[in-house]
C-alpha positions as CSV (number, residue, x, y, z in Angstrom):
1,X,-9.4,-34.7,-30.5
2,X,-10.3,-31.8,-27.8
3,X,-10.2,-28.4,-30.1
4,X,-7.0,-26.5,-29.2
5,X,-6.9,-23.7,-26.3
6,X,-6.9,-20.4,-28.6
7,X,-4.0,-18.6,-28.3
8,X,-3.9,-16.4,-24.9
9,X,-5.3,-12.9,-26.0
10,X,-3.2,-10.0,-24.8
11,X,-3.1,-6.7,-22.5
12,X,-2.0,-2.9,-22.8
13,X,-1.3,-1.2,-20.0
14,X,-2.9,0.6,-18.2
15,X,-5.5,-1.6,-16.9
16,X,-7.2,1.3,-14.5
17,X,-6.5,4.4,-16.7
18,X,-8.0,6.7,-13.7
19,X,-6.1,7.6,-10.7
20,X,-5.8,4.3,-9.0
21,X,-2.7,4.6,-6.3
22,X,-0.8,2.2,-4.6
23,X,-3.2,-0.8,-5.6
24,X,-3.6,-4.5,-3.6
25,X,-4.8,-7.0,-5.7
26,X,-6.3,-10.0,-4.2
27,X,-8.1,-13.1,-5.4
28,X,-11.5,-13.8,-3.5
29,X,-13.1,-17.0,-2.8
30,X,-16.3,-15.7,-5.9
31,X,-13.4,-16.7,-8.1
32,X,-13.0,-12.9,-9.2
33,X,-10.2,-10.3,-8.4
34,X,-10.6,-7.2,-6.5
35,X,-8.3,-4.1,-6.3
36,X,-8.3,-1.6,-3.5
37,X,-6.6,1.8,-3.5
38,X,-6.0,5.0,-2.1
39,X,-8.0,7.7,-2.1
40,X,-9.3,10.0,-4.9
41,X,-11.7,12.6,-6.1
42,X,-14.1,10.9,-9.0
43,X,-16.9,13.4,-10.5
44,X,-16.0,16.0,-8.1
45,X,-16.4,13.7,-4.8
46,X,-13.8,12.1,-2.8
47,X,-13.8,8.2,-2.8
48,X,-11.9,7.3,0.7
49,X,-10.6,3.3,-0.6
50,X,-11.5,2.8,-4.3
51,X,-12.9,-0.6,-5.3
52,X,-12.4,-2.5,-8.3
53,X,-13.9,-6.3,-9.8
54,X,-12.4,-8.3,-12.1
55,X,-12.6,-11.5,-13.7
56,X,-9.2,-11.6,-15.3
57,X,-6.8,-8.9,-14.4
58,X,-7.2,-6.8,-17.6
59,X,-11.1,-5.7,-17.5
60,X,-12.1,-4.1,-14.4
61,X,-15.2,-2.6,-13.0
62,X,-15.1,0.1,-10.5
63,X,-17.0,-0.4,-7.9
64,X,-16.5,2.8,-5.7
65,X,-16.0,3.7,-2.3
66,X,-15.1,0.2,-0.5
67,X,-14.7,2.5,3.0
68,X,-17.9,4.8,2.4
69,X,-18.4,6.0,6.1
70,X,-15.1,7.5,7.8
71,X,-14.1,6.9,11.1
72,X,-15.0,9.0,13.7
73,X,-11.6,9.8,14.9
74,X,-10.6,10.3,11.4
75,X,-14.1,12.2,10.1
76,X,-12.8,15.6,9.5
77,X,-9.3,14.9,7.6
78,X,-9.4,13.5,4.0
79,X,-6.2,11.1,3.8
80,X,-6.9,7.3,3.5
81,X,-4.0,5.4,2.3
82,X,-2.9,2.0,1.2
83,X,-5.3,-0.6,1.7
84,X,-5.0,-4.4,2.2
85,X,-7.3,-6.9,2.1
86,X,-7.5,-10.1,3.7
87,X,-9.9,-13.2,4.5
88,X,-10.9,-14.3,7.6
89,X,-13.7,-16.9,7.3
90,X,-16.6,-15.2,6.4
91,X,-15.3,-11.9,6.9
92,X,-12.7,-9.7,5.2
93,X,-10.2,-7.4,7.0
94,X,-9.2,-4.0,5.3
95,X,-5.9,-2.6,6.8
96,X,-5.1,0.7,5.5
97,X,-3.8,4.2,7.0
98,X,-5.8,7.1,7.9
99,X,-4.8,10.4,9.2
100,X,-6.6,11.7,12.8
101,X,-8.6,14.3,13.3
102,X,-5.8,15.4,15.8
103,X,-2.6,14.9,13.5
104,X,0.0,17.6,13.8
105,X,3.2,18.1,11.7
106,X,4.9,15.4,14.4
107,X,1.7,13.0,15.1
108,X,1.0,12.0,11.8
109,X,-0.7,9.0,10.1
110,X,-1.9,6.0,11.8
111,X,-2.6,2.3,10.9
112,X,-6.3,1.3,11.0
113,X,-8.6,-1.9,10.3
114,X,-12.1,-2.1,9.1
115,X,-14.2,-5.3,8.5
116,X,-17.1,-6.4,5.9
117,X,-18.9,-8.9,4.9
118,X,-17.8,-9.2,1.5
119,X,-14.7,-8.3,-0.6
120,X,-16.8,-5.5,-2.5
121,X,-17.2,-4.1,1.0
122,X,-18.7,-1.9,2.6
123,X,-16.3,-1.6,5.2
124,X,-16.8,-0.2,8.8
125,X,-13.9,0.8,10.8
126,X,-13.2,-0.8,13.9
127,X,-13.3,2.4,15.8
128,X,-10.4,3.2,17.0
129,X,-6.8,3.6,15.1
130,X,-4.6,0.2,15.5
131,X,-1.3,2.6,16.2
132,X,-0.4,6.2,15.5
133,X,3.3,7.9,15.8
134,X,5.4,10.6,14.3
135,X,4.9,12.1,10.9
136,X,4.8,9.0,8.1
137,X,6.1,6.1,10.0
138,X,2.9,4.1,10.5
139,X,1.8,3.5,7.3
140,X,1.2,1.1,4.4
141,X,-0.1,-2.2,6.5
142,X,0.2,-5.5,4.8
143,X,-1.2,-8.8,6.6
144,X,0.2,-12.1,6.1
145,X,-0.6,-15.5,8.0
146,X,2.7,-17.2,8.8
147,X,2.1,-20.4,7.0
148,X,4.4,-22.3,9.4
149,X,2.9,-21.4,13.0
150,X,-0.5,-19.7,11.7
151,X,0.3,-16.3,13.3
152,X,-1.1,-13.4,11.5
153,X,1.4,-10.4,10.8
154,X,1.6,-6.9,9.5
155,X,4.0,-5.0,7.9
156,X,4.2,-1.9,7.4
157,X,6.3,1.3,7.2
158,X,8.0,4.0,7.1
159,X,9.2,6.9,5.7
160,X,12.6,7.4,6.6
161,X,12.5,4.5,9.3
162,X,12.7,0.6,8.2
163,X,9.6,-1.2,7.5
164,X,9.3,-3.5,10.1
165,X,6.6,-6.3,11.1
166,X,4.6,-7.2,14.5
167,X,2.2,-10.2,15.3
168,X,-1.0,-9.7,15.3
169,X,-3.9,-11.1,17.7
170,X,-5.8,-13.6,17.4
171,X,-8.6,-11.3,16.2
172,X,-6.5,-9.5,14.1
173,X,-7.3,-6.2,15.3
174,X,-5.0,-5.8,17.4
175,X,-0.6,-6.6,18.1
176,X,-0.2,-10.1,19.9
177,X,0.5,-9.7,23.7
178,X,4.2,-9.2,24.3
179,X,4.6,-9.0,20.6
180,X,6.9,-6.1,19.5
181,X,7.9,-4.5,16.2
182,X,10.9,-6.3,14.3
183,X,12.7,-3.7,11.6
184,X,13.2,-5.8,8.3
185,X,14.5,-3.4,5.6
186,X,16.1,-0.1,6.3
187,X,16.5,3.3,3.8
188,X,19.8,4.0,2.4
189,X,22.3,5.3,5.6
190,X,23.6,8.2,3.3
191,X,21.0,11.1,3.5
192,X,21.6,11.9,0.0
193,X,21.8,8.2,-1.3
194,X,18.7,6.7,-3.1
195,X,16.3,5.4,-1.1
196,X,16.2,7.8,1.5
197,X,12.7,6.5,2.2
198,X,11.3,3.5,1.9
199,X,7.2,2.0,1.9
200,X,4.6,0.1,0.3
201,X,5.5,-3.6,1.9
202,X,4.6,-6.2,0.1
203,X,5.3,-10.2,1.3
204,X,5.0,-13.2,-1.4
205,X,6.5,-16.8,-1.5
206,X,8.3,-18.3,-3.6
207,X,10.3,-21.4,-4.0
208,X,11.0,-21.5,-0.4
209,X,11.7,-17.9,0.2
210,X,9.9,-14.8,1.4
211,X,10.2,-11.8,-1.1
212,X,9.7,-8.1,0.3
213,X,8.5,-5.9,-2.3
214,X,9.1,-2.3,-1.6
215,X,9.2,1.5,-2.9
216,X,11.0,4.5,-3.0
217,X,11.7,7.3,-2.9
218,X,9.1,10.0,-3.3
219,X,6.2,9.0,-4.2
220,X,4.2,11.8,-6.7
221,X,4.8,15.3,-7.0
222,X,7.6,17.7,-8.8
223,X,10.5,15.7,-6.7
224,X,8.9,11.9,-7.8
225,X,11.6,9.3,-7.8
226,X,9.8,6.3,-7.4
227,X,10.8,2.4,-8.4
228,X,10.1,-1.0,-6.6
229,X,12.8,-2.6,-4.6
230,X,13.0,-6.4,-3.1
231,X,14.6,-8.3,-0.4
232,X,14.5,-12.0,0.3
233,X,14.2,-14.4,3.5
234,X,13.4,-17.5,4.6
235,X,11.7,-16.8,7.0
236,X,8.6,-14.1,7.1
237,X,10.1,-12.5,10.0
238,X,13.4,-11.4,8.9
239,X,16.8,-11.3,8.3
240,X,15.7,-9.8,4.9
241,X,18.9,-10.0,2.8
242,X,18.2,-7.1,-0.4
243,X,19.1,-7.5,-4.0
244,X,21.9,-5.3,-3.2
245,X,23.2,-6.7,-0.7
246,X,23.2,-10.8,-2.2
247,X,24.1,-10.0,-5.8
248,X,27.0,-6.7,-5.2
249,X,24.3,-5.0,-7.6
250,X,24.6,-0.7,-7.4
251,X,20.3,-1.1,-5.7
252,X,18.2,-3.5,-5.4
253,X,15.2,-2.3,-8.0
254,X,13.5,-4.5,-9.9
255,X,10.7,-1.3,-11.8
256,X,11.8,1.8,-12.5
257,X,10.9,4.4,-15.2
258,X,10.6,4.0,-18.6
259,X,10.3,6.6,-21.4
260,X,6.6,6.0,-21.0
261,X,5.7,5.2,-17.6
262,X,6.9,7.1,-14.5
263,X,7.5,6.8,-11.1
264,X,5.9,3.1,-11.0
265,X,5.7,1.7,-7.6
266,X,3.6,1.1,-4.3
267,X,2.6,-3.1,-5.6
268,X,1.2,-6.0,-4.6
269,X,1.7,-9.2,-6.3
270,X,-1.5,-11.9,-6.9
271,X,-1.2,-15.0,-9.0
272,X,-3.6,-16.0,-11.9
273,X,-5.3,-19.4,-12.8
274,X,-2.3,-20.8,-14.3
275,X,-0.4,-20.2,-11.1
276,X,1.7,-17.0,-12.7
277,X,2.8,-14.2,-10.6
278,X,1.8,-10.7,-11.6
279,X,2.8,-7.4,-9.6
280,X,0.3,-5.0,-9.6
281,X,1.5,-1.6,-9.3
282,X,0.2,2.6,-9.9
283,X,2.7,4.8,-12.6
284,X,2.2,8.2,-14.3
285,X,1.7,8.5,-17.9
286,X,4.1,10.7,-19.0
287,X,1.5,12.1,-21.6
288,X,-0.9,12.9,-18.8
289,X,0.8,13.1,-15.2
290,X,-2.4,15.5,-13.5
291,X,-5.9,14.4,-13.4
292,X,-7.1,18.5,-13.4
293,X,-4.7,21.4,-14.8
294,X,-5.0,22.6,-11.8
295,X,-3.6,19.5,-10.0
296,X,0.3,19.3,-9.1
297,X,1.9,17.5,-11.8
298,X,3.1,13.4,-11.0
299,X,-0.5,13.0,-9.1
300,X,-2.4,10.9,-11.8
301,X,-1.6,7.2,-10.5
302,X,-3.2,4.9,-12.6
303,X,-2.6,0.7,-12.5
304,X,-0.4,-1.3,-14.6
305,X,0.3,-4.9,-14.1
306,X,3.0,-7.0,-15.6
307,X,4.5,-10.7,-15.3
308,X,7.0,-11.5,-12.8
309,X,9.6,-14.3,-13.8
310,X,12.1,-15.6,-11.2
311,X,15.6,-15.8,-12.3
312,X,18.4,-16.9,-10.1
313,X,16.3,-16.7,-7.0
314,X,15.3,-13.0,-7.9
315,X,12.2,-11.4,-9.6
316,X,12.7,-10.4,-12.8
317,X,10.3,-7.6,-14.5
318,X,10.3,-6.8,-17.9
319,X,8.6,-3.5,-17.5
320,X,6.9,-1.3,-16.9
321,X,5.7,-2.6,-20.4
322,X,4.0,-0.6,-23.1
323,X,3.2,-2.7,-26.0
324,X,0.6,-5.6,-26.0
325,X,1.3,-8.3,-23.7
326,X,0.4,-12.1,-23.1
327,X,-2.6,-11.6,-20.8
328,X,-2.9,-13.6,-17.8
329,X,-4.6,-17.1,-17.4
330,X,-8.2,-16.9,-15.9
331,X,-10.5,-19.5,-15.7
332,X,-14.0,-18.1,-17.0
């Protein structure tokens, strides 16, 4: 008789205890996980897209600056946002948003893509931004391949706009020919009503439906109020129907703060060995919300990760959890 599997070993979050925010998680072809995230400042010098490696989920190595050479249009600001990773062959993609060198208080952040060679990067910028606009509505970029027709598309958005999604070109570096911008999922229509912004699109399948992962509203800072909201569709390009607006629910969050954790948000989801869903997502410890005392307070975003069960067509979270967890399945 074949010895018995031992029993799964456990987690505590956090898994990155180190400012970390708004982390993508994605599962390369080396059989290892990598997690990208915003910048940071590590031993006094800024990291423009952090880099992590992983075999498991749980134990993660940080590799450092996945973007070390900035742009030249965007060489004399310091705000790199949001990445996403993708494969294309034997290359990767890294969508993510970067502010100009020529941003003002109304042209603000634009959408960018770099390539390497390898999922550890490095990363070069394509030279040019993909599309910039007003204030904060061209950011958090997610890429998907439609896996009815093929066609690659990016979400992304928006501040106090929808997020909304656009084909992409063949090459991925640029919107399809013709193709415009589709809005998806709006903020609340009452100014004061929660979310009055929305961002951080994420797009997963399940069972025959597309799931929009999304947060709101403010992200860090004195004024955080931050939680993770979904929508579903069958198709990738919209009508997305929220949790709201299917169940009669007050929202539509699925993460939200905890005694422990807050202001959890800005997630990606990636699946494990045993074909479970995680999301991925950055919180504040409570405990220790600033990286320096001099920092603003809400600014340390480090990464937690939990199971997602689907219940009734929804996700289900039970988190953000704090006590030792079933740790995901891996295969090494």
């Amino acid at each position: 008789m074949p010895a018995q599997e031992p029993r799964s070993a456990t987690y505590t979050n956090p898994v990155i205890d180190a400012d970390f925010p708004d982390p993508t998680v994605i599962k390369a072809v080396d059989g290892n996980y990598y997690a990208y995230a915003t910048q940071t400042e590590r031993d006094g010098r800024w990291v423009n897209i952090q880099v992590a490696r992983s075999s498991d989920l749980v134990h993660w190595q940080y590799l450092g600056d996945a973007l070390p050479a900035k742009p030249a249009w965007a060489d004399k600001t310091q705000d790199f946002w949001a990445p996403d990773v993708v494969r294309d062959g034997n290359r990767y993609l890294m969508y993510y948003s970067a502010k100009p060198n020529d941003s003002d208080e109304r042209h603000g952040i634009c959408l960018a893509v770099a390539t390497g060679k390898s999922p550890a990067g490095p990363f070069v910028d394509m030279g040019n931004p993909l599309l910039c606009g007003e204030s904060f509505i061209n950011i958090d970029p997610m890429a998907l391949d439609d896996p009815a027709s093929g066609k690659h598309l990016l979400y992304w958005g928006s501040g106090f706009e929808p997020l909304k999604v656009q084909e992409l070109g063949p090459d991925r570096m640029s919107f399809a020919t013709g193709s415009i911008a589709k809005p998806l999922v709006w903020p609340a229509p009452q100014r004061a009503s929660f979310p009055v912004l929305i961002e951080g699109s994420w797009v997963t399948q399940h069972d025959g439906w597309f799931y929009i992962f999304y947060s709101g509203d403010n992200c860090c800072g004195p004024k955080a109020n931050y939680a993770v909201m979904v929508a579903r569709s069958r198709s990738p390009y919209g009508p997305f129907e929220t949790l709201e607006q299917a169940t009669g629910q007050p929202h539509s969050i699925v993460l939200q703060k905890s005694a422990k954790w807050f202001a959890p948000g800005h997630n990606s989801v990636v699946t494990d060995a045993s074909g479970q869903d995680w999301i991925a997502y950055h919180a504040v410890d409570v405990e220790h919300p600033r990286e320096k005392p001099t920092d603003e307070v809400n600014t340390r975003r480090i990464m937690l990760i939990d199971r997602i069960k689907w219940r009734n067509g929804w996700p289900y979270i039970a988190g953000p959890s704090e006590y030792p967890q079933p740790a995901p399945h891996n295969n090494h």
